[in-house]
C-alpha positions as CSV (number, residue, x, y, z in Angstrom):
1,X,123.1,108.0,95.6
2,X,121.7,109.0,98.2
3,X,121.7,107.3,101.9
4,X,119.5,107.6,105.0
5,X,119.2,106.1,108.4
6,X,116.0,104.1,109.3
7,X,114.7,103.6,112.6
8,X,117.0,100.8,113.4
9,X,119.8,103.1,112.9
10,X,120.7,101.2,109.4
11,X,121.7,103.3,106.8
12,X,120.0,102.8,104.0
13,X,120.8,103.3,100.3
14,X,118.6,104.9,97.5
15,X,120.5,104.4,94.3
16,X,119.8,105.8,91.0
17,X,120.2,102.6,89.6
18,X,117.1,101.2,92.1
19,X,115.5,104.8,91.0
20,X,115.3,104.2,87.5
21,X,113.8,101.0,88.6
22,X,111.1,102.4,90.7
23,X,110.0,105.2,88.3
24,X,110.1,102.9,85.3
25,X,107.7,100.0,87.0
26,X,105.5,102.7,89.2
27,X,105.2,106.0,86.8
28,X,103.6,108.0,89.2
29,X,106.6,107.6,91.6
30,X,108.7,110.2,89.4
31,X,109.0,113.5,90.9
32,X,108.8,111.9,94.5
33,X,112.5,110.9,95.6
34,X,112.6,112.7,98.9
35,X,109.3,111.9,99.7
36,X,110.4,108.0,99.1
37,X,113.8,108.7,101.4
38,X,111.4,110.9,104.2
39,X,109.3,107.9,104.2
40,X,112.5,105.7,105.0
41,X,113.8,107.9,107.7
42,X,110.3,109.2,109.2
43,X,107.9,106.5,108.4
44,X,104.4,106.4,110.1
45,X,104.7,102.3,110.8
46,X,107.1,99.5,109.7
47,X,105.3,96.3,108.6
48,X,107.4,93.6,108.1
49,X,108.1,92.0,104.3
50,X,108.7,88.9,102.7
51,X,112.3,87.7,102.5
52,X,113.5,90.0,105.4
53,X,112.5,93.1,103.8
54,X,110.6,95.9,105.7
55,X,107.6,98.4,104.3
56,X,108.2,101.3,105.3
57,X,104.8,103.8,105.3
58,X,104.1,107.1,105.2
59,X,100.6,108.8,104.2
60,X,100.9,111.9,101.2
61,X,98.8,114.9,101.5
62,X,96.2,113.3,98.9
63,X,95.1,110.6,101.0
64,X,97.5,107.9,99.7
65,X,100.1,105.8,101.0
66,X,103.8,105.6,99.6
67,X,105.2,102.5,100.6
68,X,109.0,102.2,100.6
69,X,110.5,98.3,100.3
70,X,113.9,98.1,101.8
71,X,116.3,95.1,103.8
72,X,118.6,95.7,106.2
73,X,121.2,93.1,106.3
74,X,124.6,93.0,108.4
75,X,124.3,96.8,109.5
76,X,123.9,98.0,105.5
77,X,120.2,98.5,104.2
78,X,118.9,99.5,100.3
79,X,115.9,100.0,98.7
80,X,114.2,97.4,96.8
81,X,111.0,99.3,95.4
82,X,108.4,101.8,96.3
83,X,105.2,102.4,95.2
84,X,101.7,104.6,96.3
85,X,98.2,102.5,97.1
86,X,95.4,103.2,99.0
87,X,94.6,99.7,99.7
88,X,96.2,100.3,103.8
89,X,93.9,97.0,104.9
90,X,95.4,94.9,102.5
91,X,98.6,96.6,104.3
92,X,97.5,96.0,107.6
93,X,96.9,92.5,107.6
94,X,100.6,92.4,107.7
95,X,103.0,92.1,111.3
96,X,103.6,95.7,112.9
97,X,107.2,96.0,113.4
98,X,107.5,99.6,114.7
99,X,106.1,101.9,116.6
């Protein structure tokens, strides 16, 4: 398990459970764990999620997006899901919530 701090200063777990989740629903996600937990801790924008959750998103070298789904609750955070798109205006119709 891994656990990093996001902007809000929340740390924020990356299970291997929740890893075995994400690379069995999104294939192409295998290989790309520290990218998904660099994402968390150095994300490009914050959008806010349904349910209290947060996107976090950062843009890979091959012109897509990985997008990391995470909740903070009570000064504890996890990850939900990630995935890759490059659909950033179906994205960006969402609420900024940092920078």
């Amino acid at each position: 398990m891994e656990i990093i701090k996001s902007k809000n200063n929340v740390p924020i777990r990356l299970s291997d459970e929740r890893w075995s989740h994400i690379t069995e629903e999104h294939c192409e996600m295998a290989g790309l764990r520290y990218d998904v937990l660099d994402t968390l801790e150095n994300p490009e924008k914050i959008l806010e999620g349904n349910q209290n959750a947060q996107l976090a998103v950062g843009q890979m070298s091959d012109g897509k997006y990985i997008v990391v789904i995470y909740r903070e609750l009570n000064g504890d955070g996890f990850v939900i899901t990630a995935f890759l798109t490059r659909k950033m205006q179906y994205l960006n119709r969402r609420k900024q919530l940092w920078p």
